[in-house]
C-alpha positions in Angstrom: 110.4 85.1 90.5 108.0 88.1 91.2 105.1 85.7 92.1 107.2 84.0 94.7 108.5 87.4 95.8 104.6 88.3 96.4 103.8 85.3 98.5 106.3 86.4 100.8 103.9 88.9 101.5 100.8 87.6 100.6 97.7 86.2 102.8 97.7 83.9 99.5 100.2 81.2 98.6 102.7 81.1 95.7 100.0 78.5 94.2 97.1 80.4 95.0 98.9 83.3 92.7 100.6 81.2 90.1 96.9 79.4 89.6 95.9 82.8 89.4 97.9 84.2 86.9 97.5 81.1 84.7 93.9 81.9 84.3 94.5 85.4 83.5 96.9 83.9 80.9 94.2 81.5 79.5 91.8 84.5 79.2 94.2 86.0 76.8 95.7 88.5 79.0 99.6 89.7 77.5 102.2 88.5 79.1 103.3 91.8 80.2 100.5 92.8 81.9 99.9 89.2 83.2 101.9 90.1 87.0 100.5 93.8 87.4 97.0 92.4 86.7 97.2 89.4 88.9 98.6 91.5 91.9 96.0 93.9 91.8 93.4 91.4 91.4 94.7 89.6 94.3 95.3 92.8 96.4 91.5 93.4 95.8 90.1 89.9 97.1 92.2 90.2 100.2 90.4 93.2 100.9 86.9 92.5 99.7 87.7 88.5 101.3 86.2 86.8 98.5 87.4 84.5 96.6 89.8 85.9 94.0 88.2 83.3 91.5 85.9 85.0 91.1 87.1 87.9 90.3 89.5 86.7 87.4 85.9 85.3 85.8 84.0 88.2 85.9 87.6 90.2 84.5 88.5 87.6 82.0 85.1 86.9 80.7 84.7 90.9 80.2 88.3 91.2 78.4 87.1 88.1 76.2 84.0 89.9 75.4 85.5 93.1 74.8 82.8 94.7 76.6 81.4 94.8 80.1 77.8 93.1 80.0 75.4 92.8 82.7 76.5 89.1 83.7 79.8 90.1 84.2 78.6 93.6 86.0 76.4 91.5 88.4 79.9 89.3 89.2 81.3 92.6 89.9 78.8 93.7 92.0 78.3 90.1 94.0 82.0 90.5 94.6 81.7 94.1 96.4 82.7 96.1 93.8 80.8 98.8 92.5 81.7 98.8 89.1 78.7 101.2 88.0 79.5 103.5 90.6 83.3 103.3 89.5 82.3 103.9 86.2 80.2 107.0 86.8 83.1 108.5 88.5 85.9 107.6 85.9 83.6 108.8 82.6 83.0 112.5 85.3 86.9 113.0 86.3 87.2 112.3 81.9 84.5 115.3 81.3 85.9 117.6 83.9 89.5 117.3 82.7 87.9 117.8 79.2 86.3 120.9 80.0 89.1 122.4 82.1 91.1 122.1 78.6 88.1 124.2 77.4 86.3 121.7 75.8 83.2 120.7 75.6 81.9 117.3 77.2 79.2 115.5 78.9 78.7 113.7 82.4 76.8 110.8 82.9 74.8 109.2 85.9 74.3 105.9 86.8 71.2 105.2 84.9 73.8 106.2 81.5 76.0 104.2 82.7 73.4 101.8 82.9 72.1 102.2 79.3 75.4 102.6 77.9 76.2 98.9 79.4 72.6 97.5 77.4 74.1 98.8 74.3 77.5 97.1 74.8 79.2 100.7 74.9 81.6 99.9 78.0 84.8 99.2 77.0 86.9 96.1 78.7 89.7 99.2 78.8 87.9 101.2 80.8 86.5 98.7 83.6 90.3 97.1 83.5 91.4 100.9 84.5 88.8 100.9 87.4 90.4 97.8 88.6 93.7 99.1 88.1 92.9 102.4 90.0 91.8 100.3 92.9 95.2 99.4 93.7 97.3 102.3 92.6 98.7 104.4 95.3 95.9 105.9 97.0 93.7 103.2 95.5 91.1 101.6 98.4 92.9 98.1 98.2 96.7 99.3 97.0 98.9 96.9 98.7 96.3 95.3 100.3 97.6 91.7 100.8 101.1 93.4 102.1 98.9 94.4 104.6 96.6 91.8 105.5 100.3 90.4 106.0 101.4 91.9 108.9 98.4 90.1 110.5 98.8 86.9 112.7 96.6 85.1 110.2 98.8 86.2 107.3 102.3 85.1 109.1 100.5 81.8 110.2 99.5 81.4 105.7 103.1 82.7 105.1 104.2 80.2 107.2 102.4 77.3 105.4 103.9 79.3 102.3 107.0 78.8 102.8 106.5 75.0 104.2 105.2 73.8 100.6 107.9 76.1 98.6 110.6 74.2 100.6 109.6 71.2 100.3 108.7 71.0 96.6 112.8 72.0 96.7 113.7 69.7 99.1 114.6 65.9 98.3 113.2 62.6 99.5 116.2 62.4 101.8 116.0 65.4 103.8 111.8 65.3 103.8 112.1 62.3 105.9 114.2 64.1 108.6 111.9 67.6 108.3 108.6 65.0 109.2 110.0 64.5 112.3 110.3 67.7 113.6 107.1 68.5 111.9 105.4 65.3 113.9 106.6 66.4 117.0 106.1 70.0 116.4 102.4 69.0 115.7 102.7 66.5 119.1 103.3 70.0 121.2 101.2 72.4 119.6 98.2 69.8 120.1 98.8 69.2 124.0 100.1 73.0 124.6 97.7 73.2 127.5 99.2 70.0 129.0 102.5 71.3 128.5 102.1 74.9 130.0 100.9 73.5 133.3 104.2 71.2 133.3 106.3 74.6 132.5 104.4 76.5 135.0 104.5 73.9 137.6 108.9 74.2 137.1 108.6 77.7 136.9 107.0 79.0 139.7 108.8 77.1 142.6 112.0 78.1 140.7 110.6 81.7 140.8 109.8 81.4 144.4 113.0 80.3 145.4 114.9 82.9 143.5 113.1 86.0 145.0 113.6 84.0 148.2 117.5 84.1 147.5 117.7 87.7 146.5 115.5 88.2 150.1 117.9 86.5 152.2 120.9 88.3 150.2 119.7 91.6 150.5 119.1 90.8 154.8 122.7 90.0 154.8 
């Protein structure tokens, strides 16, 4: 599925995102927006590092309403995202494409923004296109948890990933032979140090006495 594709490549696992998307579902988002949402959602906490909880409240609550209110705004905000700011940018780009079609229009600050918000005038279809413009190409967190990916800390989560997709695949049978490389995998990454000095005390004589043979070979 696409939500298992994205945990291949995700600093989240597949039930961080399928959690996700279910409460995107339950706020009465369509099911065909349900993914693109999700992902963009997601790609935004990775970069922000908050929880992406959060985030699907302060959205879901504002599509339930219809209209961005200052609760919601303030979830925004707590979050790292300037949705005001956002705002005032979107409603300026709208006037100046307006008035390069030689029309007339008006641009707004942030204290309209403001005052437009007290009188329930923000639309939940224009602060769900700020969020969507954040991760479109070019957007400040487009592909961000594809990114945060590439990172040790996002192989080591992709590696627990994939640990928990296999084994919710995997039968009793087999699960019992896995924990035992798992136990002893656990047994050598707990004593590493113990087990370096034991490699390093085999590997240095064995060193030594190789640059000692390719001495004496070379004097001959």
């Amino acid at each position: 599925s696409d939500i298992r594709d994205l945990s291949q490549q995700s600093p989240y696992t597949f039930q961080d995102l399928l959690k996700s998307e279910r409460q995107l579902a339950a706020f009465g988002i369509q099911t065909k927006d349900l993914y693109a949402t999700m992902k963009s959602l997601s790609d935004i906490g990775a970069g922000l590092s908050v929880d992406v909880q959060r985030l699907i409240l302060a959205y879901g609550h504002t599509r339930s309403y219809g209209y961005l209110s200052g609760i919601q705004n303030r979830q925004f905000e707590t979050a790292g995202i300037d949705m005001i700011g956002a705002l005032t940018d979107r409603y300026n780009k709208l006037a100046d494409a307006e008035e390069r079609a030689g029309r007339a229009a008006e641009h707004v600050t942030r204290k309209d923004i403001f005052k437009m918000m007290r009188t329930r005038d923000i639309s939940f279809e224009d602060v769900n296109a700020v969020i969507m413009d954040l991760d479109k190409p070019g957007g400040r967190f487009y592909n961000m948890q594809e990114r945060q990916f590439e990172t040790l800390g996002g192989k080591l989560r992709n590696l627990r990933n994939n640990y928990n997709i296999m084994m919710s695949e995997m039968g009793e049978d087999t699960k019992g032979v896995l924990m035992g490389s798992v136990n002893m995998l656990n047994n050598l990454m707990e004593n590493w140090s113990r087990y370096a000095s034991v490699i390093k005390s085999v590997l240095i004589p064995l060193a030594g006495y190789r640059l000692a043979t390719l001495a004496l070979n070379g004097a001959l």
